[in-house]
C-alpha positions in Angstrom: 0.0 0.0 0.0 3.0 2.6 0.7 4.3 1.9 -2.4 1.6 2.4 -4.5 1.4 5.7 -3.1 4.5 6.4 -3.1 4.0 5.7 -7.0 1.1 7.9 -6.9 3.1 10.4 -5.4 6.0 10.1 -7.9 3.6 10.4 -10.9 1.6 13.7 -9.7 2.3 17.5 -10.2 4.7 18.0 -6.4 3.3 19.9 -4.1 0.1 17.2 -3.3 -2.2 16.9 -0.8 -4.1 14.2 1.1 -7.1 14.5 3.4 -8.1 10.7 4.3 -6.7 9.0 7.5 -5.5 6.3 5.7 -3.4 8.6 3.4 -2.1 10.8 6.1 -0.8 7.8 7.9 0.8 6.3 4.2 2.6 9.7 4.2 3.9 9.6 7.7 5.2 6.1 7.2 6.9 7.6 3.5 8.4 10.4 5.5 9.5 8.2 8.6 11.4 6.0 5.7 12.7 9.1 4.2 11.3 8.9 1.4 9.2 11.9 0.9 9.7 15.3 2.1 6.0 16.2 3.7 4.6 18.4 6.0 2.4 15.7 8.5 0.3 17.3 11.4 0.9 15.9 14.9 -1.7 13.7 16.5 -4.2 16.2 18.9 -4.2 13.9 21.6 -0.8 12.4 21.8 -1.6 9.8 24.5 -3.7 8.2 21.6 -1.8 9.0 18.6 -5.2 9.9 17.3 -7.2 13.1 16.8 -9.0 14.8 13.9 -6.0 14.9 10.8 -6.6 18.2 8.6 -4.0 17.3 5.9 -0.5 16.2 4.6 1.3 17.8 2.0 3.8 16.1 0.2 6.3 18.6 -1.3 9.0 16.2 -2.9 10.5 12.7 -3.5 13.8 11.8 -2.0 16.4 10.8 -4.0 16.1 7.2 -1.6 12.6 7.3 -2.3 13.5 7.3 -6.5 15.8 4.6 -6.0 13.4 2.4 -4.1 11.1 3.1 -6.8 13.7 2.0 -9.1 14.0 -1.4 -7.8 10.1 -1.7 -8.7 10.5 -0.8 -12.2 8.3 2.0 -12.1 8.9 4.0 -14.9 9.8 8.2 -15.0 6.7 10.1 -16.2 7.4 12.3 -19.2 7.4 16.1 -18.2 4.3 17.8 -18.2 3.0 19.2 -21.9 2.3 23.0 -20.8 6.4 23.4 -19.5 7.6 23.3 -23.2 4.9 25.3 -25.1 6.0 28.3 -26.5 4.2 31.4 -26.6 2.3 32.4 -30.0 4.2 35.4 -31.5 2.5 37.2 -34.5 4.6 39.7 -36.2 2.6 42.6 -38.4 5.1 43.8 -41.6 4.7 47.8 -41.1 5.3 50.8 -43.1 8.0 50.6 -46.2 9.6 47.4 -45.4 6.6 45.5 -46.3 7.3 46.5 -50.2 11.1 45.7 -49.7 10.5 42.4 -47.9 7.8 41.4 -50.9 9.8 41.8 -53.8 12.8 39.2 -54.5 16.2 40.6 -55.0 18.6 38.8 -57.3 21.7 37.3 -56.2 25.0 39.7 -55.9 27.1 38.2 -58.5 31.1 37.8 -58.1 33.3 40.8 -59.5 
């Protein structure tokens, strides 16, 4: 069960958050391992180790926790699309240099 969410982890856009019990506890166990860097409230009543869990927030993967991934074959996630598009320039051709630009010049020819 860690691992799998430790894959999940691995796979999603870092910083990630997660609200159930069960999660919260997955996360404390990642970060116990050193796995995971994550921000993991403290219990409200520490006799119990239990209380009312707002959230964890998972902010990266250890380098130990890629390697242990490693040994499970699970394979690197491509980077997202919207880091490599490039903007949309238009350009307008202005004033005289449209004529200059339109018309084809002949090639300088050796002296």
């Amino acid at each position: 069960m860690t691992m799998n969410l430790l894959r999940q982890i691995a796979g999603s856009r870092l910083p990630v958050s997660f609200y159930r019990n069960e999660d919260i506890d997955g996360v404390r166990v990642l970060r116990a391992a050193g796995l995971v860097v994550a921000l993991v409230p403290s219990p409200s009543d520490p006799l119990t180790l239990s209380g009312s869990h707002p959230a964890a927030q998972v902010l990266a993967v250890t380098q130990k926790g890629r390697d242990e991934l490693a040994k499970f074959d699970f394979p690197e996630s491509r980077p997202p699309r919207w880091r490599f598009r490039m903007p949309k320039i238009k350009t307008a051709i202005v004033g005289r240099h449209a004529n200059a630009s339109s018309t084809p010049r002949e090639p300088a020819r050796p002296h």
